[in-house]
C-alpha positions in Angstrom: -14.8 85.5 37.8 -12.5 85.7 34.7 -12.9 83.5 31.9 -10.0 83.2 29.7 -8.2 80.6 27.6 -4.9 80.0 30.5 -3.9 82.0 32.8 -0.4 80.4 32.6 0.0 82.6 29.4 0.7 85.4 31.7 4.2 86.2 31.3 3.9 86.2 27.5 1.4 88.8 27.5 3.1 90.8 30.3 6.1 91.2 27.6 4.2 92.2 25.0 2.1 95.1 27.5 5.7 96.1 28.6 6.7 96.4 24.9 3.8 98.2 23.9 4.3 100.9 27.2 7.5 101.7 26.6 6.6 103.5 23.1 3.3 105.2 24.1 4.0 108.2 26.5 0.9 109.8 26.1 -1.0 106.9 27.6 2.0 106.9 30.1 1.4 110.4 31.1 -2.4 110.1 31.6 -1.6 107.2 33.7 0.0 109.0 36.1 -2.4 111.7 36.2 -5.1 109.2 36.7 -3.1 107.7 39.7 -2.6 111.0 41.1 -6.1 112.2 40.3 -8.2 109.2 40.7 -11.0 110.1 38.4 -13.2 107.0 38.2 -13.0 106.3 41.9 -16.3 104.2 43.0 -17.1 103.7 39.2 -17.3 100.8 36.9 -16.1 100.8 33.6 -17.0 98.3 31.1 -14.5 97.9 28.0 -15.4 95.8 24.8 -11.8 96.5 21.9 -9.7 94.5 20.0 -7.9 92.4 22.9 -4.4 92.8 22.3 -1.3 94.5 24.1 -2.1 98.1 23.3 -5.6 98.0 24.5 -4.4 95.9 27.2 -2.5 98.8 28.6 -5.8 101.3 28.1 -7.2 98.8 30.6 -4.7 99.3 32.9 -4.5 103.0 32.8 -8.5 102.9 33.2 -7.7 100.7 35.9 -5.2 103.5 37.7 -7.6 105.8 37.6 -10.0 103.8 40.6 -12.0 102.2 38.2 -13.2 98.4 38.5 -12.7 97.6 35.1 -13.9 94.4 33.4 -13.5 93.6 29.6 -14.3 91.5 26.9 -12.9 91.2 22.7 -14.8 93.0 20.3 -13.8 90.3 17.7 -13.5 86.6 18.2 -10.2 86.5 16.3 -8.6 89.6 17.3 -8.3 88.5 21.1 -5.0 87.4 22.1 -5.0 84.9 25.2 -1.4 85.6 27.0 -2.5 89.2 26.9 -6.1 87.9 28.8 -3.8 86.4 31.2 -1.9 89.2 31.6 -4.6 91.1 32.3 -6.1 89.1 34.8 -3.2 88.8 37.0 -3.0 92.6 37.1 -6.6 92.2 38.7 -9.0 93.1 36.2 -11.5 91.1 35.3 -11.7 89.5 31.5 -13.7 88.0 29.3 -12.8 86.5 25.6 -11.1 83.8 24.2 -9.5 83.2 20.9 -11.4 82.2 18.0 -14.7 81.7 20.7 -18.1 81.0 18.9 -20.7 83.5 18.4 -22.5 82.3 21.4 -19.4 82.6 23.9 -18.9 86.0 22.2 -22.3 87.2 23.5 -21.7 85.4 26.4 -18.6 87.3 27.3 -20.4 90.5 26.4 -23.4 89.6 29.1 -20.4 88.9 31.9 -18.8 92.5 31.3 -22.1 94.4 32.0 -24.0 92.2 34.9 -22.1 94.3 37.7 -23.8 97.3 36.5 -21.1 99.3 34.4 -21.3 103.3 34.8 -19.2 104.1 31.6 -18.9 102.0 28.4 -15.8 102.1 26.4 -16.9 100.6 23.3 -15.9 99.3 19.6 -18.5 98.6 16.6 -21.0 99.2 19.5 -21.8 96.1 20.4 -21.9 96.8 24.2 -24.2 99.5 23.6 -26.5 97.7 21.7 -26.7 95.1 24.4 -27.0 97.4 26.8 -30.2 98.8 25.0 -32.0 95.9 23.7 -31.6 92.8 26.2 -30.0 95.1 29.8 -32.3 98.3 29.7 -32.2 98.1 33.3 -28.8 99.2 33.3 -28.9 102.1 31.8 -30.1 104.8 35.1 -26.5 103.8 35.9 -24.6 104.8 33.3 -22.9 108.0 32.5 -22.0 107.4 29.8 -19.5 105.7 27.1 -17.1 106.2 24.5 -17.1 104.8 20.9 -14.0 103.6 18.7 -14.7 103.0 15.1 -16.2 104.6 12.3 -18.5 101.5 12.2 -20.4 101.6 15.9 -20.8 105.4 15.1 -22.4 104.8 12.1 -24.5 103.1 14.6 -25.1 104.8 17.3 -26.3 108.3 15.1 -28.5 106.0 13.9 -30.0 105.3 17.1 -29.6 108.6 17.9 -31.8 110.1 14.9 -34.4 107.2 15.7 -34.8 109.2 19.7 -33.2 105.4 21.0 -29.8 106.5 22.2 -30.2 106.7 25.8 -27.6 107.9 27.2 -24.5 110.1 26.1 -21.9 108.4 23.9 -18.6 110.5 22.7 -17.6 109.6 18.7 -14.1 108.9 20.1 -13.3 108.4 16.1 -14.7 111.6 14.5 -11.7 113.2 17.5 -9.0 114.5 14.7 -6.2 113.1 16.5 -8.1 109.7 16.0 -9.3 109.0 12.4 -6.7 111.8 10.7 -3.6 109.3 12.7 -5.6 105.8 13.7 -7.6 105.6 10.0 -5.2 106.5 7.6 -1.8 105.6 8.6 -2.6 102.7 11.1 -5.1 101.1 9.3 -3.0 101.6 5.4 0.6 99.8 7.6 -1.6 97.3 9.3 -3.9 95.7 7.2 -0.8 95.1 4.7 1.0 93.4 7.9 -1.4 90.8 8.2 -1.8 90.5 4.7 2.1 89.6 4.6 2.0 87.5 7.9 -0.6 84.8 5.7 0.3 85.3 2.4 4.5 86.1 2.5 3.5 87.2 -1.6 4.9 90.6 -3.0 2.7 93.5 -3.8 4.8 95.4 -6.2 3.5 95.0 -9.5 0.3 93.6 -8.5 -3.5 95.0 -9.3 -4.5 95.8 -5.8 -8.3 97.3 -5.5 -9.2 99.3 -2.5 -13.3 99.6 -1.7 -14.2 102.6 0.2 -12.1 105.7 0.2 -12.4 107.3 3.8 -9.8 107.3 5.6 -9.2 103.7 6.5 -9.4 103.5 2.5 -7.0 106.5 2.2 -4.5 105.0 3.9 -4.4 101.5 2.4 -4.6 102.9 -0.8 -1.6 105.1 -0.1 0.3 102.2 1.6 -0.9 100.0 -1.7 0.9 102.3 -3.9 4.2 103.0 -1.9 4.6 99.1 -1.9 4.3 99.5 -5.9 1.2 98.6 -6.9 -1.0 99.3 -9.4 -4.7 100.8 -7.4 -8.1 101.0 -8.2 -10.1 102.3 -5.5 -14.5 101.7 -5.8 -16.8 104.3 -4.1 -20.1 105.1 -3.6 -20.0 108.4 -2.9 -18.8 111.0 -5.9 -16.5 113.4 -4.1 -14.3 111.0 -2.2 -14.4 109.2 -5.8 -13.0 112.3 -7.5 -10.6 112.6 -4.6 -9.3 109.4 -5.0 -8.7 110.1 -8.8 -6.9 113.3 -8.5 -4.7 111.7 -5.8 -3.7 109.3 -8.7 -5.6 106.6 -8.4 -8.0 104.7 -11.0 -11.9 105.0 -10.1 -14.2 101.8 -10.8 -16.9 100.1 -10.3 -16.6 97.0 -8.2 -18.0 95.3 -11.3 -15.6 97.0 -13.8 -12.7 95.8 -11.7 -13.6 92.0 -10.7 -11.5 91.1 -13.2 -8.3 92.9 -12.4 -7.8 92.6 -9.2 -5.4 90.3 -7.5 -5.4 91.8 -4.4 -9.0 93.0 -2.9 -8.9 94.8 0.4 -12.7 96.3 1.5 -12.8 99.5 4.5 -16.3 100.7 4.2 -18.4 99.8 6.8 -20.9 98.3 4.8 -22.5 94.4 3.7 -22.6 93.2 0.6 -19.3 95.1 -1.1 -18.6 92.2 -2.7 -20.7 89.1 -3.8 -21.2 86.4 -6.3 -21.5 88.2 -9.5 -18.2 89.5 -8.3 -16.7 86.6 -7.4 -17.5 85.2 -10.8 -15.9 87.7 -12.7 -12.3 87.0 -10.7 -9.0 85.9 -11.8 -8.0 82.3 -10.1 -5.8 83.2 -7.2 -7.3 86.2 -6.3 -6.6 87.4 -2.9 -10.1 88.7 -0.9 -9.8 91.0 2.4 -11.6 92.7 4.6 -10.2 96.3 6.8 -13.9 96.9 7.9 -15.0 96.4 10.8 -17.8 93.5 10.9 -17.6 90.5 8.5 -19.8 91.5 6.2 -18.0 92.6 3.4 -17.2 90.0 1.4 -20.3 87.3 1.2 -18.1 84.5 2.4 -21.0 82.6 3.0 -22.2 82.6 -0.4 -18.9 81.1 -1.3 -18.8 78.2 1.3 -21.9 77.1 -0.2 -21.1 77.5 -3.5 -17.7 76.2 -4.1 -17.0 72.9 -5.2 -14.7 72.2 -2.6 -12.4 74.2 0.2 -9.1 74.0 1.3 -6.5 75.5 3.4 -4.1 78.5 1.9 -0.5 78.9 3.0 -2.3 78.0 6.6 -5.6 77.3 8.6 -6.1 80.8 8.7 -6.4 81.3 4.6 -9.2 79.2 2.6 -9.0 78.6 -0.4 -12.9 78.4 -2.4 -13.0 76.8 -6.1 -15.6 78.0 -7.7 -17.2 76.0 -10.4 -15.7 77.9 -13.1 -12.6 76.1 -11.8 -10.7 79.4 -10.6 -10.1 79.8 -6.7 -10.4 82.4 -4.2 -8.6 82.8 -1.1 -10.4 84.4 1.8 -8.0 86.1 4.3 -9.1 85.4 8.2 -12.7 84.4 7.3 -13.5 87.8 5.9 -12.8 89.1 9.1 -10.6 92.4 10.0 -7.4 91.5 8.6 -5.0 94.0 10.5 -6.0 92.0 13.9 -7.5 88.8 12.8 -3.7 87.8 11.0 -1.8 90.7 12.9 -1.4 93.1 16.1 -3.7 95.3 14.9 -1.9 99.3 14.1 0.8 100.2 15.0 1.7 101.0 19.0 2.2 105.1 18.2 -0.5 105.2 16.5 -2.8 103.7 19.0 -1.4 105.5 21.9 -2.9 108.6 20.6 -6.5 107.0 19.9 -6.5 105.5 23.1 -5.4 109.2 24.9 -8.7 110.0 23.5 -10.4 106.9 25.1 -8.7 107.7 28.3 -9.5 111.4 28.3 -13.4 110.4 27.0 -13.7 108.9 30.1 -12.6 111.0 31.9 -14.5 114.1 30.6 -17.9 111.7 31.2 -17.2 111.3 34.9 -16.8 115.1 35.2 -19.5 116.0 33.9 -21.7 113.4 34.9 -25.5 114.3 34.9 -24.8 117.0 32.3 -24.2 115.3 29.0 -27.2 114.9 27.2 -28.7 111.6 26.0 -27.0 111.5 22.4 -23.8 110.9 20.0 -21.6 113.9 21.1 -18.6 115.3 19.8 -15.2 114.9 21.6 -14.4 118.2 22.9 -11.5 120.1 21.4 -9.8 120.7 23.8 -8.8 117.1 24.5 -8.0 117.0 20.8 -5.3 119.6 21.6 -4.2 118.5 24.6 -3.1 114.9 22.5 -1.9 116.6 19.8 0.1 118.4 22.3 1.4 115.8 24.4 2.5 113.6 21.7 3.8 116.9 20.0 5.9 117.4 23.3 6.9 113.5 23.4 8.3 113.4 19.5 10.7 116.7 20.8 8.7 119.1 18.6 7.5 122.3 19.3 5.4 124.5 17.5 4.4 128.5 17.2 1.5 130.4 19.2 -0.2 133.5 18.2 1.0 137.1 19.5 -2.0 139.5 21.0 -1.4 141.4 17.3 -2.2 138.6 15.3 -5.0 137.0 17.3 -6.5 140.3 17.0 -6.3 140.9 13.7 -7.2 136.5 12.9 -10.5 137.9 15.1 -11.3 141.5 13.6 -13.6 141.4 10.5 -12.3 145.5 10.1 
């Protein structure tokens, strides 16, 4: 059933899933609950993430827990095919291919939910929303899901506030031990990894402008400055603004600083950041980038039908857009997410603990099946400590608890 690039790939990917295991022991420890436990037993669990080793072995652990688990990229370019192959020979079924059109990508999407899934585990939402606008007929079967990103929550309350959500969905990245970790420090190391993987330029010295300062934004800004640049970070919003200034940072416009970037890197979830009377303004060389989610960003359309002519960077995977004013852009993965478009995507710690969320998400919507209500719903703290603990316990740390005295006296207004 499988559809995949070449399952010959296999052993390639199988490396790369052993590699990432061996430096996530939170995900191995849930594993072998789940194989002891069998939580999903009789259920179907329908994944849609960045295809790549890490999430590969989120499958697998899904997978140990009795689940039939099928899968499919959440990002044409982010999907690596040995890992597919990997997968696949480990049983489970897959769907995605590298750099796949549009209309294979929904394809793939329509394969992962015809058997009826029970649970979604879900990134930018796009399962959901296929779910509720072309398969409504699945939804009596489904307990419910899980959601990755900042992005496909943005999403789903939407849906939610409009009475459309129909069916419980857990903001797996509002969980503290996922954006405070996954945002800030995977998303600030990652995106400058596949920056360097297509560009092999140095950052020190250079004007580097961050838009959007959440934490995705946080942490590339931090990143930008401990590899000696210069930051300006644009915001929309006044408070993270004045945060970003009195964490030493200059505060722009997008318009103010066209003209000074050399380095552009986007994280904010939103269309339209930057555009022609932007592009305009910038120096020749200029580097454009996107850590967000969707491409939509950067208007790279507007500048494949406006530039005089288009050529290849440092390779296939970097275009190069001279404008009329004779200066030239260069577009980094098509405007697409940078950190797995050019690179493996964060760091393996890092993901560990965000996919321990996943993992336990799931979990906690097949125990309490029939009881969730039909809505965005926070992750509940306890599995928030429960990570925090485990990967506490796995780094050799250990950490204080209250005595009957104090908890008393923390809980006494006298």
């Amino acid at each position: 059933m499988s559809e995949i690039r070449d399952a010959g790939l296999w052993e390639s990917g199988e490396r790369k899933m052993a590699w990432s295991k061996r430096y996530m022991p939170l995900l191995n420890s849930i594993e072998k609950e789940f194989l002891r436990d069998k939580p999903f037993a009789g259920l179907k669990i329908a994944v849609c993430l960045h295809l790549e080793a890490k999430s590969a072995v989120l499958c697998r652990v899904l997978a140990a827990g009795g689940a039939e688990v099928r899968v499919c990229g959440s990002n044409p370019l982010s999907t690596q095919d040995d890992v597919c192959a990997a997968l696949v020979k480990s049983g489970i079924e897959v769907f995605a291919t590298y750099g796949c059109t549009m209309e294979e990508y929904a394809h793939y999407m329509e394969k992962v939910v015809e058997n009826g899934p029970n649970i979604v585990v879900d990134d930018g939402a796009d399962l959901v929303s296929l779910i509720h606008t072309k398969r409504p007929e699945l939804i009596p079967g489904i307990l419910g899901g899980c959601e990755e990103t900042t992005t496909g929550i943005i999403r789903r309350r939407a849906m939610d506030r409009e009475g459309a959500l129909r069916f419980p969905m857990l903001t797996v990245n509002d969980a503290k031990c996922k954006h405070f970790f996954d945002n800030r420090y995977g998303t600030g190391q990652s995106v400058w990894d596949g920056i360097f993987r297509l560009t092999n330029l140095v950052v020190a010295g250079k004007n580097v402008v961050v838009a959007g300062y959440g934490w995705c934004g946080r942490g590339i800004a931090m990143r930008s400055k401990g590899l000696g640049a210069r930051v300006t970070v644009t915001e929309i919003d006044p408070v993270k603004a004045l945060e970003a200034m009195m964490d030493g940072f200059e505060v722009k416009t997008m318009d103010a600083a066209a003209s000074e970037g050399d380095v552009f890197i986007t994280a904010t979830g939103c269309c339209d950041v930057i555009t022609a009377r932007h592009f305009e303004k910038m120096k020749d060389g200029a580097l454009l980038s996107n850590g967000g989610h969707f491409d939509v960003e950067v208007d790279v359309k507007w500048l494949r039908d406006n530039a005089v002519s288009v050529t290849d960077g440092r390779d296939e995977r970097t275009k190069g857009y001279t404008l009329p004013n004779a200066r030239t852009l260069f577009v980094l993965s098509e405007g697409r997410l940078v950190n797995l478009a050019s690179g493996d995507g964060h760091p393996v710690e890092i993901m560990d603990m965000s996919f321990a969320i996943q993992a336990l998400g799931a979990r906690y919507i097949a125990d309490n099946r029939g009881k969730l209500p039909a809505a965005a719903i926070e992750i509940p703290a306890e599995i928030d400590d429960d990570v925090a603990g485990r990967k506490l316990a796995a780094c050799g740390m250990s950490i204080d608890t209250l005595s009957e005295k104090q908890r008393e006296y923390l809980e006494s207004w006298k």
